[in-house]
Structure formats: C-alpha cells, structure tokens
C-alpha positions as a Markdown table, in Angstrom:
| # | Residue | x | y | z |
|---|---|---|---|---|
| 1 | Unk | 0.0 | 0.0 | 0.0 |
| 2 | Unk | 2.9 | 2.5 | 0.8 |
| 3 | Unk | 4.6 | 1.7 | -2.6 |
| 4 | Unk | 1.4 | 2.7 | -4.2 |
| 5 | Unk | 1.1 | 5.8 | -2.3 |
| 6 | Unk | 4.7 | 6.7 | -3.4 |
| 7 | Unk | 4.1 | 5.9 | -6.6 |
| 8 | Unk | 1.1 | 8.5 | -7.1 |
| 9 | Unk | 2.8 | 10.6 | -5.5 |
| 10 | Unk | 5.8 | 11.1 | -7.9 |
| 11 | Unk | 3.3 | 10.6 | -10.3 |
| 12 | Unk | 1.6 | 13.4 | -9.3 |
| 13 | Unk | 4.7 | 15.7 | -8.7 |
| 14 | Unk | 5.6 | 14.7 | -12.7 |
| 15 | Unk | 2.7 | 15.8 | -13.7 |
| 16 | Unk | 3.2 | 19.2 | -11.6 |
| 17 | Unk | 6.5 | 19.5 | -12.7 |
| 18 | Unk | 5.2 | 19.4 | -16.6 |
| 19 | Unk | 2.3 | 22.3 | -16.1 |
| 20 | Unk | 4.4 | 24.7 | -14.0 |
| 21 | Unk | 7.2 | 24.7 | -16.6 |
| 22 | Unk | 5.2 | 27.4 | -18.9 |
| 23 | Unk | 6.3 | 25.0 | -22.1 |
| 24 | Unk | 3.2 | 26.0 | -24.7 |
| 25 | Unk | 1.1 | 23.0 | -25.7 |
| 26 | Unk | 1.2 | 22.4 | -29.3 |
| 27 | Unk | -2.5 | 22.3 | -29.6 |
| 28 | Unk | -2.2 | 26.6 | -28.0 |
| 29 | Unk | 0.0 | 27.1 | -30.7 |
| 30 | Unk | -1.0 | 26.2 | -34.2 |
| 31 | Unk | 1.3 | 29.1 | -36.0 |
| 32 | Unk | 4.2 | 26.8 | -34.4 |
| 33 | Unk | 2.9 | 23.9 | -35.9 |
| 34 | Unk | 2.6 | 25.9 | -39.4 |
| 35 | Unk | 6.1 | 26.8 | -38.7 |
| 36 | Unk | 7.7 | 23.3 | -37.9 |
| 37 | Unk | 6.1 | 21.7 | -41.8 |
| 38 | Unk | 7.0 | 25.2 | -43.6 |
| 39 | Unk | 11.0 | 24.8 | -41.9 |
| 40 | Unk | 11.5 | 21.2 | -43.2 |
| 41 | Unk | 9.5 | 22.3 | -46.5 |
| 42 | Unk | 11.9 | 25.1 | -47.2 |
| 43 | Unk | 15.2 | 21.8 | -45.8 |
| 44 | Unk | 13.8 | 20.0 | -48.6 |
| 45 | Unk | 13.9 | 22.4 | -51.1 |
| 46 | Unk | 17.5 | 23.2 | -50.1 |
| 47 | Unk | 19.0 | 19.7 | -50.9 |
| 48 | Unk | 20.3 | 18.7 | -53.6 |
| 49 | Unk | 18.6 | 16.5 | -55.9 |
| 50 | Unk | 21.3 | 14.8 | -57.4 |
| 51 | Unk | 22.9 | 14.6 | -53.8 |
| 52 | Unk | 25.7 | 16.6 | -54.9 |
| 53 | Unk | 27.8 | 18.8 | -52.8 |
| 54 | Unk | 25.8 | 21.9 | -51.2 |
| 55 | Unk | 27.3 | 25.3 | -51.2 |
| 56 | Unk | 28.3 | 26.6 | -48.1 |
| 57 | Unk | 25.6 | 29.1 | -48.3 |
| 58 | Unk | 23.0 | 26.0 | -48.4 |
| 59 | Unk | 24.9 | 24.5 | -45.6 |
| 60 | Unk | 24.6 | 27.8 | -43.8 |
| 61 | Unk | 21.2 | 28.0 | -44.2 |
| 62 | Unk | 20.3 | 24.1 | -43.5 |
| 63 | Unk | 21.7 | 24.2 | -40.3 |
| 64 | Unk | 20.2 | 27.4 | -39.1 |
| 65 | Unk | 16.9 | 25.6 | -40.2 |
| 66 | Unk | 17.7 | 22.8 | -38.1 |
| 67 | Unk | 18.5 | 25.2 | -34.9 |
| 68 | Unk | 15.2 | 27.2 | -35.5 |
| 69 | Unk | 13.2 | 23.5 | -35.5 |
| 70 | Unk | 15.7 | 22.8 | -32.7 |
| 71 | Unk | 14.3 | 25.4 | -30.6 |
| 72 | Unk | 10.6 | 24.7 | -31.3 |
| 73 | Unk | 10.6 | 21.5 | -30.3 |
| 74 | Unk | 13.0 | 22.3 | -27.5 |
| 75 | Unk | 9.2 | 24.1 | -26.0 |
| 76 | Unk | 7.5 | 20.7 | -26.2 |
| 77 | Unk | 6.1 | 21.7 | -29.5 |
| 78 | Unk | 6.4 | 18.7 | -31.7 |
| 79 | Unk | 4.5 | 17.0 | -34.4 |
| 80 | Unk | 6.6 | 13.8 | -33.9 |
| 81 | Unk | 8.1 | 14.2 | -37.5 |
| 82 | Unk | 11.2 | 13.7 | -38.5 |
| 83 | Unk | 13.3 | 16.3 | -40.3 |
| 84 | Unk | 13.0 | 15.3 | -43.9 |
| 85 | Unk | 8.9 | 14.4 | -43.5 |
| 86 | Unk | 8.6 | 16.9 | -45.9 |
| 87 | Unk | 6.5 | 18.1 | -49.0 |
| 88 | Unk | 7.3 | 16.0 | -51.8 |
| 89 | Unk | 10.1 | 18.5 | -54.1 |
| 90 | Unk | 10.0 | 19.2 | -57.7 |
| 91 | Unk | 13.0 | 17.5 | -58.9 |
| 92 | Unk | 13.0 | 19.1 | -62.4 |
| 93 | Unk | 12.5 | 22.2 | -60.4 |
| 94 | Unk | 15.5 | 24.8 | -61.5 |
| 95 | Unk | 17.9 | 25.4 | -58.8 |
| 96 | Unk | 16.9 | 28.6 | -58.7 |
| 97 | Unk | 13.6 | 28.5 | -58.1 |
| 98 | Unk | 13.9 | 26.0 | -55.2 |
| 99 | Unk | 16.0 | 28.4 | -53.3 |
| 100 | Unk | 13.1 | 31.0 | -54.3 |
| 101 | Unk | 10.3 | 28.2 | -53.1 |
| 102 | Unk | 13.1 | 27.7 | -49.8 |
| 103 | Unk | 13.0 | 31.4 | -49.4 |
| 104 | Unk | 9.0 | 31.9 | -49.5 |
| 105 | Unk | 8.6 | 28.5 | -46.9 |
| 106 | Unk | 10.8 | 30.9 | -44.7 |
| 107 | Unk | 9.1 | 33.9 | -45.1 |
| 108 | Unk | 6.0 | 31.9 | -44.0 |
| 109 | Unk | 7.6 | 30.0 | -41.0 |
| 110 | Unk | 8.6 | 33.3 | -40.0 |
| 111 | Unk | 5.6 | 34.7 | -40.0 |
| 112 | Unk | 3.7 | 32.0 | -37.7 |
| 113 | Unk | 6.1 | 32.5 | -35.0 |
| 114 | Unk | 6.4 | 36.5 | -35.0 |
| 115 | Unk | 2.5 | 36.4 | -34.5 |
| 116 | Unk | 1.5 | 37.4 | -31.1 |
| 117 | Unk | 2.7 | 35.7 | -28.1 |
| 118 | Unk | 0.9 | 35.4 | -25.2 |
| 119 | Unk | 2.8 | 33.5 | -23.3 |
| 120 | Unk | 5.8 | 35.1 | -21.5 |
| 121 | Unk | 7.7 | 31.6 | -21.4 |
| 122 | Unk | 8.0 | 31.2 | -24.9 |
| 123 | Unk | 9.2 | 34.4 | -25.6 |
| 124 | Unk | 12.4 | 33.5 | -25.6 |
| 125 | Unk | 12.0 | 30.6 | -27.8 |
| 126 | Unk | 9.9 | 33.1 | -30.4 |
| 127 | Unk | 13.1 | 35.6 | -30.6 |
| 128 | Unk | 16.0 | 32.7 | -31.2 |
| 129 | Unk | 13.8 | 31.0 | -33.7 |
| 130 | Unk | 13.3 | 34.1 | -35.3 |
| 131 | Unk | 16.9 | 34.5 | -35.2 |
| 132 | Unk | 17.7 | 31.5 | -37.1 |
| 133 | Unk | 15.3 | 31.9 | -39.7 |
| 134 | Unk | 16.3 | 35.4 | -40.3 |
| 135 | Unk | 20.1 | 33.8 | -40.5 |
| 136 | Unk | 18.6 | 30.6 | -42.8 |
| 137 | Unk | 17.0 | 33.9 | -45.1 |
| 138 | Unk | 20.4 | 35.8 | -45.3 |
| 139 | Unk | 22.2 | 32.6 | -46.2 |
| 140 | Unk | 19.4 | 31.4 | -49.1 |
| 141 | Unk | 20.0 | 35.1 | -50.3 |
| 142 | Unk | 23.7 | 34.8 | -50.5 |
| 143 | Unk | 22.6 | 31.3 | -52.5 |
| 144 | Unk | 20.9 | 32.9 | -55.1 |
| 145 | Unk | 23.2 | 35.4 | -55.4 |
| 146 | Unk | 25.6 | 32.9 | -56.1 |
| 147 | Unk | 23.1 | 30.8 | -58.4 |
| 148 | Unk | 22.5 | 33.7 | -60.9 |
C-alpha cells in the first residue's frame, strides 16, 4: 500500500512539474505547428537533388533551419516528424527557383512565429527562432546570389 502511495505521489509531482514549466502545448500554438512543416518544406527544397555537394551558403542555411526546428521542439512543441517528413520536391525544379520556393517557406515560418505571443515563457524561444530563420533567409540570399 505504501509503494502505491509513493508511486502516485511522484506521479503526481511529474505531472506538476510538466504544467508549472510554462512549455506552450502544441495544440495553443497552431502558428508553431505551421512553422515546424514550412522549416522542413523550405530543408527540402535546399538539398540537392542529385545529392551533390551543397554550397556553403546551403549549408549555412540548412543548419540554421535545423536550430530554429531545434528550438521549437525544445518548448514541447512537436508533431513527432522527422526532419526530412517533408513536401514531396519538384526535382525538375530549376535550382533557382527552389531556393526562391526555400526562401517563400521561410518567409511563412517566420511569420507564424512573429505572431502574437501570449505567453511570457515562450518568448524566448519566439526571438532565437526568429533569429535563425532570419540567418537561414540571409544565407538562401547569399545562394541565389551565387546561383545567378
């Protein structure tokens, strides 16, 4: 009977734990979700469909991609998918305009997570995702520079 009582206990002390941490559920946050599918959208469009070497503007801006969908699931907000669970990509697509669809994916991500926050402990998580996908931006810029 006491091992029972312990157990609920810490049971209950988890679950505590897990609502006083101010982590936004994914269901409050549908622009985060939006954001997570529009981040590996705009990873997709950024590989190479031959597999062949990525500049290291690409590189640049894959990895800041991968810090900004670091950083939203970091908050609990996860959709359980894996990083390349993306939109299937034109492979006849131009280079070109996959770093312009890569570019519009993170104007959109970008856009879900700048909306209003209302909850003070995802603010923090809001400005160093922004952060990255501003970065991921600069560095598909710099790409298409480079690609014309």
């Amino acid at each position: 009977m006491r091992t029972v009582s312990l157990l609920l206990m810490t049971v209950a002390m988890v679950v505590a734990a897990g609502t006083l941490t101010g982590a936004p559920a994914p269901q409050e946050h549908p622009a985060y979700l939006h954001a997570l599918s529009d981040l590996r959208d705009a990873r997709g469009h950024l590989e190479r469909p031959n597999g062949g070497a990525l500049e290291h503007q690409e590189q640049d801006a894959i990895a800041e991609i991968d810090k900004a969908i670091g950083e939203i699931k970091a908050a609990s907000i996860d959709d359980g998918k894996d990083i390349h669970d993306h939109a299937r990509v034109d492979l006849h697509m131009p280079w070109t305009g996959r770093l312009r669809t890569a570019l519009q994916l993170l104007d959109r991500a970008h856009n879900d997570i700048a909306k209003e926050e209302d909850n003070p402990a995802a603010h923090g998580l809001k400005r160093r995702a922004l952060e990255h996908i501003d970065l991921a931006r600069r560095h598909v810029h710099e790409a298409m520079d480079v690609a014309h």
